[in-house]
SEDRENGU-348258 format. One record per residue: x, y negated, z of N, C-alpha, C, CB in turn. Coordinates in steps of 0.2 Angstrom, whole numbers. Glycine has a CB too. Layout:
{torkol {X Y Z} {X Y Z} {X Y Z} {X Y Z}}
...
REM end
This chain:
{torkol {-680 -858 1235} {-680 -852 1239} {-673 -850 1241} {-684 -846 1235}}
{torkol {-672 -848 1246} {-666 -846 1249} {-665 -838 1250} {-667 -850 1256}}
{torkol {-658 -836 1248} {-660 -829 1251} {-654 -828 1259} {-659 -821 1244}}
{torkol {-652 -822 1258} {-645 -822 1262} {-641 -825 1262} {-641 -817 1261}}
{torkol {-640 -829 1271} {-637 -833 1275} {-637 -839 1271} {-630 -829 1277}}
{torkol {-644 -839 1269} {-648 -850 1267} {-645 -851 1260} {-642 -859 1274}}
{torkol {-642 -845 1259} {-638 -846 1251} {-646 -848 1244} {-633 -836 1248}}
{torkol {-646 -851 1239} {-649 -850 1233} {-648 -843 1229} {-647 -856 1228}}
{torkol {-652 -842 1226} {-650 -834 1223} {-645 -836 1218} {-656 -828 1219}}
{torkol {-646 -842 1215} {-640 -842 1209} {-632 -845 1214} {-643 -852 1201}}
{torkol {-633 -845 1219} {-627 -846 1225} {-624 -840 1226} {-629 -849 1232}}
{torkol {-629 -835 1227} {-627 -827 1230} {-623 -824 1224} {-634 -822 1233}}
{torkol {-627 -824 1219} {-623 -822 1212} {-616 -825 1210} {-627 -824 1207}}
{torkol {-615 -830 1211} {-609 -834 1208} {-603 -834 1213} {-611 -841 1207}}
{torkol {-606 -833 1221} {-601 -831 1225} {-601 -822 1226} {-602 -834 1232}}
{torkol {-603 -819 1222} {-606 -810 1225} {-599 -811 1217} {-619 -805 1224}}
{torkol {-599 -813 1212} {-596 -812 1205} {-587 -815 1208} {-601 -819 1199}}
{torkol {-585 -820 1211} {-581 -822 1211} {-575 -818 1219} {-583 -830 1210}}
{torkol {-581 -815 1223} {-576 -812 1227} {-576 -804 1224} {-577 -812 1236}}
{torkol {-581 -800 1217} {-577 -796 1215} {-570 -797 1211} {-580 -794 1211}}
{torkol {-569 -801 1206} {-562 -806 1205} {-560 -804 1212} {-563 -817 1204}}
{torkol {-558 -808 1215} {-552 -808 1219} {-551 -800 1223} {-554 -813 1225}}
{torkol {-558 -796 1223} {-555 -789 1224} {-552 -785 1219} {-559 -785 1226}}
{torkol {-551 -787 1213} {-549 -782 1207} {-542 -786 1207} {-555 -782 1199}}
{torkol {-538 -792 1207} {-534 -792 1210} {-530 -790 1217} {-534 -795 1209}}
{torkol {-534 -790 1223} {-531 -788 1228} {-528 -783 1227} {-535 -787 1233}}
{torkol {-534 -777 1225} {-534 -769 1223} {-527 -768 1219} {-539 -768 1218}}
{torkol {-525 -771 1213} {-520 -773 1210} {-513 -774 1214} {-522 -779 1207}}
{torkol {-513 -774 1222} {-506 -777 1225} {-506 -784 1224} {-499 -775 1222}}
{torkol {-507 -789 1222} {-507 -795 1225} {-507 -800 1228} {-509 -796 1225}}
{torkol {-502 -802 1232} {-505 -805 1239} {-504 -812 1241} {-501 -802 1244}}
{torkol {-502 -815 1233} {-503 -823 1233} {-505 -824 1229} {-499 -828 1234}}
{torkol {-513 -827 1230} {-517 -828 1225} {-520 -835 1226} {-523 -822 1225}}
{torkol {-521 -838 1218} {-524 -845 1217} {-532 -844 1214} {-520 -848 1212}}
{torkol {-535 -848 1217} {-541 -848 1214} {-542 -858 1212} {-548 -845 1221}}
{torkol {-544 -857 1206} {-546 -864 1203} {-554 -865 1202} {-542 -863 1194}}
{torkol {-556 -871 1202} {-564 -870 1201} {-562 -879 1201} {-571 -864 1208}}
{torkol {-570 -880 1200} {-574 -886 1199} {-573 -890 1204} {-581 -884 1199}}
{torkol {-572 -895 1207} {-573 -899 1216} {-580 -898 1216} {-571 -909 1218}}
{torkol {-586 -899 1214} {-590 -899 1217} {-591 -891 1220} {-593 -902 1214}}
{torkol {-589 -884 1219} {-589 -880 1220} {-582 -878 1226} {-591 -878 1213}}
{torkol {-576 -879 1222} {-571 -879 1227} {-572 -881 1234} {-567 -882 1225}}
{torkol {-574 -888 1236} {-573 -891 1241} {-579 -892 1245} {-571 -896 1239}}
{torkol {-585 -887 1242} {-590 -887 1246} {-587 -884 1253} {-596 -884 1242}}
{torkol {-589 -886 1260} {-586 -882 1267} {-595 -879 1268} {-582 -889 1275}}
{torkol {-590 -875 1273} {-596 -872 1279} {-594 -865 1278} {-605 -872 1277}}
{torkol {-598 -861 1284} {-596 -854 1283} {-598 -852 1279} {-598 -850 1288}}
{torkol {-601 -851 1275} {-604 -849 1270} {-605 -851 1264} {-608 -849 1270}}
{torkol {-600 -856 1262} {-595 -857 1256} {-592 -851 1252} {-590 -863 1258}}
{torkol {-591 -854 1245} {-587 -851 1241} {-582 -849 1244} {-587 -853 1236}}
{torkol {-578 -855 1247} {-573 -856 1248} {-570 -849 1254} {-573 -862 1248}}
{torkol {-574 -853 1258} {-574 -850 1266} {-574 -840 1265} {-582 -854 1271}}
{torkol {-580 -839 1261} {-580 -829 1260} {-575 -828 1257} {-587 -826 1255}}
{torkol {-571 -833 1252} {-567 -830 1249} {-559 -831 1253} {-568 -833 1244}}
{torkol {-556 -835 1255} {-551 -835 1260} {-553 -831 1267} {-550 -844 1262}}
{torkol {-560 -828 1267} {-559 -823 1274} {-557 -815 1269} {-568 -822 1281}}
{torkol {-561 -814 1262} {-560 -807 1260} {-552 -806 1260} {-562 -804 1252}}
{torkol {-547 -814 1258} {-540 -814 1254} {-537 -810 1264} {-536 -825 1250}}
{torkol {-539 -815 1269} {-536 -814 1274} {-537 -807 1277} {-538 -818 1277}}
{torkol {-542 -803 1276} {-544 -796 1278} {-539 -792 1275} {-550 -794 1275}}
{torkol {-535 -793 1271} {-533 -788 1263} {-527 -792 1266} {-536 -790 1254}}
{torkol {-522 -796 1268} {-516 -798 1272} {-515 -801 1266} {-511 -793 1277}}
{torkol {-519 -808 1262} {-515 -810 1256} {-517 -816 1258} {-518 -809 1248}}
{torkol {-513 -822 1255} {-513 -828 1255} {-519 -831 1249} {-506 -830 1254}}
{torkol {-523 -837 1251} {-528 -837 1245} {-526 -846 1245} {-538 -834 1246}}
{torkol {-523 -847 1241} {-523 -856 1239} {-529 -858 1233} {-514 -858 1235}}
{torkol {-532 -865 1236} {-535 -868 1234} {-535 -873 1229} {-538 -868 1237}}
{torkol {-539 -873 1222} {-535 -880 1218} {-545 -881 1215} {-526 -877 1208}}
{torkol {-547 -888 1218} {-551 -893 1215} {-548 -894 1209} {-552 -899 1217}}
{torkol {-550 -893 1201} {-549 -895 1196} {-552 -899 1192} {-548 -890 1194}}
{torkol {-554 -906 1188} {-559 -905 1184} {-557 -902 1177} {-563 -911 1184}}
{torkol {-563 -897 1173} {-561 -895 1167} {-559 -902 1162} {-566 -889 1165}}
{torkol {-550 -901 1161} {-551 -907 1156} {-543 -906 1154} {-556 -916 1159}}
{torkol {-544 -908 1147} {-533 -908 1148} {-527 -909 1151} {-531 -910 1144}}
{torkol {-530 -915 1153} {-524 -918 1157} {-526 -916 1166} {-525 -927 1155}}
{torkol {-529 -913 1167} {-530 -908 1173} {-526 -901 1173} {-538 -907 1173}}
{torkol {-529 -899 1167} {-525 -893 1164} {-518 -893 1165} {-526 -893 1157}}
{torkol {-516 -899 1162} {-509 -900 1159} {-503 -901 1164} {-509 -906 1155}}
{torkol {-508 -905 1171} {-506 -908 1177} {-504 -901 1184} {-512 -913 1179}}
{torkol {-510 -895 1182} {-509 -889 1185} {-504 -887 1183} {-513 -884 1186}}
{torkol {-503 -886 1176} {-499 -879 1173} {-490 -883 1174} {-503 -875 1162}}
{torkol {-491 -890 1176} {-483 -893 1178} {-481 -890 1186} {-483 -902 1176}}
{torkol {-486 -889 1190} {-486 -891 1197} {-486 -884 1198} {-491 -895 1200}}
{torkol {-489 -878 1192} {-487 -872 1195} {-480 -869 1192} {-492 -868 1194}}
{torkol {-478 -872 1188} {-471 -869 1186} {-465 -874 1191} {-469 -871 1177}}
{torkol {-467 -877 1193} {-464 -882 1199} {-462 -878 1207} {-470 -888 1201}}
{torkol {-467 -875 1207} {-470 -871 1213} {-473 -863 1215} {-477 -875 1214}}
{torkol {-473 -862 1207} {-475 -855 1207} {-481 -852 1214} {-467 -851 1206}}
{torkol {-486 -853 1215} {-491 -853 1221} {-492 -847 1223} {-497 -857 1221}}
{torkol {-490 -843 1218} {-497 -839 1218} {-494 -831 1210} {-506 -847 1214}}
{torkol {-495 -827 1213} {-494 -820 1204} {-501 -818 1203} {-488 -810 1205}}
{torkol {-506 -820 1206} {-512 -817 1201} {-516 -827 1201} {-519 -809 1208}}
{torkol {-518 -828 1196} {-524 -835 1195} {-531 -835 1196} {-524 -836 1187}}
{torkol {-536 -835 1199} {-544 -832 1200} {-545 -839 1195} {-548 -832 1210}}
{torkol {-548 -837 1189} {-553 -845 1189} {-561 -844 1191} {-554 -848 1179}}
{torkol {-564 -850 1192} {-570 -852 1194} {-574 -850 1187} {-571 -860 1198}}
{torkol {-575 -849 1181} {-575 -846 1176} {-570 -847 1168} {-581 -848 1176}}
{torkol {-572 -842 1165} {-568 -841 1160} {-566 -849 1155} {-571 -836 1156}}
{torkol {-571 -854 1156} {-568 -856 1150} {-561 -862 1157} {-575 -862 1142}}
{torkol {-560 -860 1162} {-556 -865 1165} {-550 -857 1163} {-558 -868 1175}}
{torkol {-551 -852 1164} {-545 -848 1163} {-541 -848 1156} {-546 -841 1165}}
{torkol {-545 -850 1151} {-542 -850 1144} {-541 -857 1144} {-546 -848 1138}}
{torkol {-543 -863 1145} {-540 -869 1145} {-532 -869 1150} {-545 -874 1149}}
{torkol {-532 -865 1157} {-526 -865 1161} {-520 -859 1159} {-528 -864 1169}}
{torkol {-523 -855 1153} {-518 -851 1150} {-514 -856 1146} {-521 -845 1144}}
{torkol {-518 -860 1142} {-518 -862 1136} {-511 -868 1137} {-526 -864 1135}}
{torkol {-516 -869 1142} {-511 -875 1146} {-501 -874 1149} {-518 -877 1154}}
{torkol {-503 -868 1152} {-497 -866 1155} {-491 -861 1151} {-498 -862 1161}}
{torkol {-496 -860 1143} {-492 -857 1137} {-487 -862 1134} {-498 -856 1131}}
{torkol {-493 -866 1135} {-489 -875 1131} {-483 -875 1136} {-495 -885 1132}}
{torkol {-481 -877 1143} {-478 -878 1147} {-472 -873 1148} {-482 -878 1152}}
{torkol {-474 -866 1143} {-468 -863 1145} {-469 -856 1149} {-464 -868 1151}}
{torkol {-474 -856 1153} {-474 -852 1157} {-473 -845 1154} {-478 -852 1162}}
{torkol {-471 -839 1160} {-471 -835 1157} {-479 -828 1156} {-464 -833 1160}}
{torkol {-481 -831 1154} {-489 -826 1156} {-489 -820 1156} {-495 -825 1154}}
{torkol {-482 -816 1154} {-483 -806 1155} {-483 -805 1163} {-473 -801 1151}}
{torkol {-479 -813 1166} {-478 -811 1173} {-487 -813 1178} {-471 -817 1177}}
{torkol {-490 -815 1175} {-497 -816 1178} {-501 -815 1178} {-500 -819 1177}}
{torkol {-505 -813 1184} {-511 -810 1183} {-517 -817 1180} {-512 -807 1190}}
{torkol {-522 -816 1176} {-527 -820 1175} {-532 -818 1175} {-527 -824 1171}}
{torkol {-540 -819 1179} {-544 -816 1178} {-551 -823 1181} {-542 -809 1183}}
{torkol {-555 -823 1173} {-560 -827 1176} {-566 -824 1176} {-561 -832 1172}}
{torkol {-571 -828 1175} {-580 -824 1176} {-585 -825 1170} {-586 -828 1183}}
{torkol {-588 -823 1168} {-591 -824 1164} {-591 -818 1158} {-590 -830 1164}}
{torkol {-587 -817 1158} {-585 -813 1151} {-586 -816 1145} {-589 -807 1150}}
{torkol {-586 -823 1142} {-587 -825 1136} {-585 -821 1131} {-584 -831 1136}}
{torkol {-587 -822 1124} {-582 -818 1120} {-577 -818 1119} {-583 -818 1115}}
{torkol {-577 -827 1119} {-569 -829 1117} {-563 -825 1120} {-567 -835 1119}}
{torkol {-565 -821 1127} {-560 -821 1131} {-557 -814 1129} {-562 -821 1137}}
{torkol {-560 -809 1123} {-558 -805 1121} {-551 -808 1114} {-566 -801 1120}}
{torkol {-551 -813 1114} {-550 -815 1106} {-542 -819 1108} {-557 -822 1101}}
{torkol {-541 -823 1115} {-536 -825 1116} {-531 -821 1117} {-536 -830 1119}}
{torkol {-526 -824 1118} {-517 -823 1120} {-515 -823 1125} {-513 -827 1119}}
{torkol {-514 -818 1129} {-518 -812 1131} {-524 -812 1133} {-514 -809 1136}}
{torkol {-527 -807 1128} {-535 -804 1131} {-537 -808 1140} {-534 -793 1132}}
{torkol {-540 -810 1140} {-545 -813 1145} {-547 -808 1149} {-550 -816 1142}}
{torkol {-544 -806 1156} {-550 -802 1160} {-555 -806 1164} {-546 -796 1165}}
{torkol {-560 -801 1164} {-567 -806 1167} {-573 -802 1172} {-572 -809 1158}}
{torkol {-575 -805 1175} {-578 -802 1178} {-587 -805 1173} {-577 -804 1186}}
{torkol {-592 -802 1173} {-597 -801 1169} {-603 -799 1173} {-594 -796 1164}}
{torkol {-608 -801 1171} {-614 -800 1173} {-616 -795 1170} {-619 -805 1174}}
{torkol {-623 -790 1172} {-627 -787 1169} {-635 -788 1170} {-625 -782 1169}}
{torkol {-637 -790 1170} {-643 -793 1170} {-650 -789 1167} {-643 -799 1168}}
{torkol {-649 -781 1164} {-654 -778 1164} {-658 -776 1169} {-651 -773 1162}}
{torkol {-651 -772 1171} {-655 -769 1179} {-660 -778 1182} {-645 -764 1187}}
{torkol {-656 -781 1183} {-659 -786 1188} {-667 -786 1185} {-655 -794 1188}}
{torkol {-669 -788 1177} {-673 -789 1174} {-679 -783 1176} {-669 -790 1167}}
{torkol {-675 -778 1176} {-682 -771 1177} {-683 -771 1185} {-678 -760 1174}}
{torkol {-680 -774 1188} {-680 -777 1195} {-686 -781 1195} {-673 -781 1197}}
{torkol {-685 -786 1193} {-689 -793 1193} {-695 -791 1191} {-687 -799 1188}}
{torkol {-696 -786 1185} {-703 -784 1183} {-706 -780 1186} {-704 -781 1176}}
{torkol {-704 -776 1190} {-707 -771 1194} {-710 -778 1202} {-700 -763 1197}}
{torkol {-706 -782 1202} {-706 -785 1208} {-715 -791 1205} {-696 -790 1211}}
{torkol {-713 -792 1197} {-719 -797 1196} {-724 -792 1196} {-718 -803 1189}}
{torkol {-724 -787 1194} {-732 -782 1193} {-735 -780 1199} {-732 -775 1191}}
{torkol {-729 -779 1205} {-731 -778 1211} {-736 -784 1215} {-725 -776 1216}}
{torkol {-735 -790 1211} {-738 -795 1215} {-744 -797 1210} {-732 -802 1217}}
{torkol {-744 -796 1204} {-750 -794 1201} {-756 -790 1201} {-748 -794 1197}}
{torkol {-753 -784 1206} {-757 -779 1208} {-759 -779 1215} {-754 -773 1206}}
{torkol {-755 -787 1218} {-759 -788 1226} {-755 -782 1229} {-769 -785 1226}}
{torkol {-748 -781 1227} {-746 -774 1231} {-740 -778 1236} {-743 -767 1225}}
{torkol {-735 -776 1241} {-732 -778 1243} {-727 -778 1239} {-733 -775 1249}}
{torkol {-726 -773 1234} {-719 -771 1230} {-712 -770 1231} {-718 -774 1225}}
{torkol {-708 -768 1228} {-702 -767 1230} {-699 -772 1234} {-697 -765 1225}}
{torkol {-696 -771 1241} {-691 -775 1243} {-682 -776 1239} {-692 -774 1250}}
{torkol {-684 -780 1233} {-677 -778 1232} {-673 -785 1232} {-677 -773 1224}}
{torkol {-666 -785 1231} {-661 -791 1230} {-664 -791 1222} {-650 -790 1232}}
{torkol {-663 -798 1222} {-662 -799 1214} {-655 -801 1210} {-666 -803 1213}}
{torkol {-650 -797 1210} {-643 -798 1210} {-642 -796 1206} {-639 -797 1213}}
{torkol {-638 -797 1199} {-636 -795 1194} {-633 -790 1197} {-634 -799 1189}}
{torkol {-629 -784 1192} {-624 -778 1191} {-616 -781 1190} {-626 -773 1183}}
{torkol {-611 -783 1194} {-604 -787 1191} {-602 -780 1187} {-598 -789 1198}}
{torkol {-598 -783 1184} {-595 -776 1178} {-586 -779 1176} {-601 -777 1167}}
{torkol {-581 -777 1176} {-575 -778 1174} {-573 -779 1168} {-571 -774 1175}}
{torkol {-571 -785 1164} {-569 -783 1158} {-562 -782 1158} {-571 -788 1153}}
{torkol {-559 -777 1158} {-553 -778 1158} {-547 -777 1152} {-552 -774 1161}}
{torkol {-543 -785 1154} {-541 -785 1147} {-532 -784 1150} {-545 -793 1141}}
{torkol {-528 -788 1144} {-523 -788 1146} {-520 -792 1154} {-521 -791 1139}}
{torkol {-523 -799 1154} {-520 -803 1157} {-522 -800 1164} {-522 -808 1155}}
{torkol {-525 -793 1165} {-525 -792 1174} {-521 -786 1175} {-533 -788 1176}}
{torkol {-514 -788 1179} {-509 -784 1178} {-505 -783 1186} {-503 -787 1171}}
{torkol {-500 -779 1190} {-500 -778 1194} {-495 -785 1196} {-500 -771 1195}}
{torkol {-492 -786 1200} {-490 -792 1203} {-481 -791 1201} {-492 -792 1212}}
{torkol {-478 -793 1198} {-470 -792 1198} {-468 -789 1202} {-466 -797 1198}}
{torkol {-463 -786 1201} {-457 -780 1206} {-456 -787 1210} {-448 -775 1202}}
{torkol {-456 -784 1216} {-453 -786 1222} {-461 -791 1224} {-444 -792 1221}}
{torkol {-466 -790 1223} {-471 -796 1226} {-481 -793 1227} {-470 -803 1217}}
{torkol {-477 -787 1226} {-483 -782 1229} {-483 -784 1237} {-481 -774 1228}}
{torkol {-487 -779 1242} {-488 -777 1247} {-483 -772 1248} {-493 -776 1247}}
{torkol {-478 -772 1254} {-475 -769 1257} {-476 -762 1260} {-474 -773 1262}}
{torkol {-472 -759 1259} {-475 -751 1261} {-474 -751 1269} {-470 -745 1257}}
{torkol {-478 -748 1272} {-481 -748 1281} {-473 -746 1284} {-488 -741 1283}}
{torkol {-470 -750 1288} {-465 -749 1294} {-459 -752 1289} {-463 -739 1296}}
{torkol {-459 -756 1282} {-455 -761 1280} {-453 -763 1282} {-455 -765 1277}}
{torkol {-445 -768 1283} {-445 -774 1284} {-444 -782 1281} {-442 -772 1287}}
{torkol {-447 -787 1280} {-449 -791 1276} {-442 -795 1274} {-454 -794 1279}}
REM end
C-alpha cells in the first residue's frame, strides 16, 4: 500500500523522522550540515527520496546539506571520522539512525576530534543514547497516538463504517541531550544586511 506521493508508510515515517533532525538543527543556526545513512537509503534518487526532501528543506533554510553512503561497520567509521577531521564538512552531523551516530562519535573520539564543537543528532532514541559521551540527541517515535489511530480506523471497518480518514504517522518527539548544540562562533547564519 502506498500513501503520499507513492511513498510506503514505513517510507513516510522514516523520511517525516529524519527531516525533523535536520530542522532541529537548522533551528539551532546551522548551515553546514552532514547527513550519514545506509547506501541503500542514501543513494536511493528521485523526487521523492530521502535524499532529494532533504537537500530541498536544507536549501529553503539557505544551508548546505552534504551527503555520505556509509556502510555501518568500523572501518567505515574509522574511514569518515579521518576524512572529516581532514575536511571538516560540516558543524552539525544528521545520522540515518542512532546506532550510526554512536559508532561515528565513537569513531571521531578515537580520532581526536573535538565533539564540544559538534552538533550530533540521530533517530530512533535507543537507550544507549542517553548513556554515551556526550548524551546522544535523537529524534524518537511515539506510536501511542498512531496505535488509538489504527484502532479507531480497524473498528470503523469492522462496523462497515467509512471511519476516520486519518495518516497513520507516528508523533516525532526530541530527545534532547548534550550533543545538540548551536554551531561555533563565527559559523551560524549571518545577521540580515552582513557582509560575508
Amino acid at each position: 500500500m502506498l500513501g503520499p506521493r507513492g511513498r510506503t508508510p514505513l517510507e513516510t515515517i522514516a523520511i517525516g523522522a529524519r527531516r525533523r533532525q535536520l530542522a532541529e538543527v537548522l533551528t539551532r543556526g546551522h548551515r553546514r550540515v552532514v547527513f550519514v545513512g545506509p547506501p541503500e537509503h542514501v543513494l536511493a534518487t528521485g523526487r521523492g527520496s530521502l535524499v532529494a526532501v532533504l537537500r530541498r528543506d536544507a536549501k529553503r533554510a539557505g544551508a548546505s546539506l552534504t551527503v555520505e553512503a556509509l556502510p555501518l561497520s568500523g572501518p567505515a567509521a574509522r574511514r569518515f571520522a579521518a576524512q572529516w577531521l581532514r575536511d571538516t564538512p560540516g558543524t552539525a552531523l544528521c545520522t540515518y539512525n542512532d546506532e550510526y551516530a554512536i559508532a561515528l562519535c565513537s569513531a571521531l573520539a578515537d580520532a581526536g576530534a573535538n565533539l564540544s564543537a559538534l552538533c550530533l543528532i540521530g533517530v530512533d532514541d535507543v537507550p544507549l543514547a542517553s548513556l554515551v559521551t556526550p548524551g546522544l540527541a535523537s529524534i524518537g517515535f511515539d506510536f501511542t497516538e498512531m496505535g488509538e489511530r489504527l484502532a479507531a480506523v480497524m473498528a470503523a471497518a469492522d462496523a462497515d463504517d467509512e471511519g476516520p480518514g486519518v495518516a497513520l504517522v507516528p508523533e516525532y518527539y526530541l530527545a534532547e541531550r548534550d550533543s545538540l548544540r548551536p554551531p561555533p562562533p563565527g559559523h551560524g547564519p549571518r545577521p540580515r544586511g552582513s557582509r560575508p
